[in-house]
Backbone as CSV, one residue per row, in Angstrom:
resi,resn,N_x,N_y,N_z,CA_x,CA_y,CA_z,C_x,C_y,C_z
1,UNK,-2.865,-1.491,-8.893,-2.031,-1.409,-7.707,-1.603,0.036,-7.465
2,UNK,-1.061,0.483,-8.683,-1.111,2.278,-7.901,-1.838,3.365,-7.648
3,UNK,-2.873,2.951,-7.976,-4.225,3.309,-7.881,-4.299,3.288,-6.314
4,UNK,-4.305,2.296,-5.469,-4.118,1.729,-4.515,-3.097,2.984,-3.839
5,UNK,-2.385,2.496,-3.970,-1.092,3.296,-3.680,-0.836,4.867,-3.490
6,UNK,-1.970,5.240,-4.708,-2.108,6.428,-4.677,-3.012,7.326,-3.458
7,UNK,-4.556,6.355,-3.524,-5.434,6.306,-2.699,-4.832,6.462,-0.753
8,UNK,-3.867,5.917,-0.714,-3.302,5.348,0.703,-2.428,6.229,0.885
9,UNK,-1.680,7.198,0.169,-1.195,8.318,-0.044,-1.601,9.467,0.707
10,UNK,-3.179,9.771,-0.304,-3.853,10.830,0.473,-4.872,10.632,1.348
11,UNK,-4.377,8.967,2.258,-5.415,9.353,2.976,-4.615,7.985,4.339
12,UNK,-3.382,8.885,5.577,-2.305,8.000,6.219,-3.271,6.926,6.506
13,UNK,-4.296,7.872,7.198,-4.970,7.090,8.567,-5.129,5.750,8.139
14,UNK,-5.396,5.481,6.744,-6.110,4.121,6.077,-4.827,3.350,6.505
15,UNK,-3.440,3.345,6.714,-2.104,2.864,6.533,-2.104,2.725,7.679
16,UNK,-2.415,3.649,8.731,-2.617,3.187,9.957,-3.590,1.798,10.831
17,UNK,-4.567,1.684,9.875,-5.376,1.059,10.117,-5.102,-0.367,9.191
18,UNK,-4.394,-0.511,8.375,-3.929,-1.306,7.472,-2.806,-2.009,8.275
19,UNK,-2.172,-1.625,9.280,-1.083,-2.096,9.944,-1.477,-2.186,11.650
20,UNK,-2.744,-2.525,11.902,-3.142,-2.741,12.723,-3.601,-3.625,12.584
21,UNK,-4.389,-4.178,11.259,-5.151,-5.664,10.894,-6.726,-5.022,11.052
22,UNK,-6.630,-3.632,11.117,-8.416,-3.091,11.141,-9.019,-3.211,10.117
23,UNK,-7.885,-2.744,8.949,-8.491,-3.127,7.928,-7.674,-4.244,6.754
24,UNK,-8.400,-4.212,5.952,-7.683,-4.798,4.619,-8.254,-4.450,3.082
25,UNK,-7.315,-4.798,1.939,-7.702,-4.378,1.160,-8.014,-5.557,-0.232
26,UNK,-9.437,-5.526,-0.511,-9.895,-6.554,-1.179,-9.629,-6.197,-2.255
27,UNK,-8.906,-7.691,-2.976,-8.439,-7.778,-4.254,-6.929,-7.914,-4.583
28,UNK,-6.363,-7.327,-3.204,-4.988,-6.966,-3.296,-4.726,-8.894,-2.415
29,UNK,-3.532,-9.283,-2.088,-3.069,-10.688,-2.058,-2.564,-9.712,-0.696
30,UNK,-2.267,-11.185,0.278,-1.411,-10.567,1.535,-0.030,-10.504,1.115
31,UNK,0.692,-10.719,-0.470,2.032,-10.760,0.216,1.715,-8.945,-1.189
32,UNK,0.873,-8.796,-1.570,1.147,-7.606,-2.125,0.920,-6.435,-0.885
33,UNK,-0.348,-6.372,-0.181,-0.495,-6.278,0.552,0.635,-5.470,1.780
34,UNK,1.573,-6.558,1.953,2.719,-6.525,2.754,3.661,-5.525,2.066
35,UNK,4.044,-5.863,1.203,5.126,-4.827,0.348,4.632,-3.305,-0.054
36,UNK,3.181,-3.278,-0.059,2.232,-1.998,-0.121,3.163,-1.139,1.477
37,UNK,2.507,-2.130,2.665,2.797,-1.520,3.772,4.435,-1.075,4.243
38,UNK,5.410,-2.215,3.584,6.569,-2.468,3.778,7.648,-0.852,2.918
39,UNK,6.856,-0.347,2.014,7.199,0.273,1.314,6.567,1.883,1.880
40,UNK,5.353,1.243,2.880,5.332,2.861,3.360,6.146,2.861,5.119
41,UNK,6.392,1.548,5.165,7.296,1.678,6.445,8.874,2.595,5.757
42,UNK,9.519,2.362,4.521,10.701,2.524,4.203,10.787,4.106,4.255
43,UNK,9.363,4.593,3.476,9.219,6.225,3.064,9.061,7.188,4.384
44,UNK,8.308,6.087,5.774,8.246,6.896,6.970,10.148,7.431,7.584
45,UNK,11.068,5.644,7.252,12.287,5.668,7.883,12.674,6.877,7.291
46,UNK,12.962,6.667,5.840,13.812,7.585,5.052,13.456,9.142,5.468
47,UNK,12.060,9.316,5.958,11.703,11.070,6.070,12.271,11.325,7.247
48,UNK,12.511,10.304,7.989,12.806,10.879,10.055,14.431,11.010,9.898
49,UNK,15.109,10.257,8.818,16.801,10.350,8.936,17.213,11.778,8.794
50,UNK,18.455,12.097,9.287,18.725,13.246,9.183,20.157,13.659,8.124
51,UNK,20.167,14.189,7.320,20.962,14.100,6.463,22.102,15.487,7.002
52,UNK,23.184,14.943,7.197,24.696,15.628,7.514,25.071,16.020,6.338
């Protein structure tokens, strides 16, 4: 899995395409899957906030 993780890291576009339903990733389960994506939705929020 972080292998995975790592892979999707250096390379957005795949994340882009992963959250479109273009692609998917064999081997991985949809609810891992989900938390893969769910976890790069959190890292996009956290970078755009602006810290006071």
């Amino acid at each position: 899995m972080m292998n995975v993780i790592q892979y999707l890291e250096k390379n957005p576009n795949l994340v882009a395409l992963l959250k479109a339903q273009k692609a998917s990733l064999i081997g991985i389960s949809s609810l891992e899957q989900k938390a893969i994506l769910d976890a790069f939705n959190s890292e996009i929020e956290l970078e755009s906030e602006v810290w006071v």
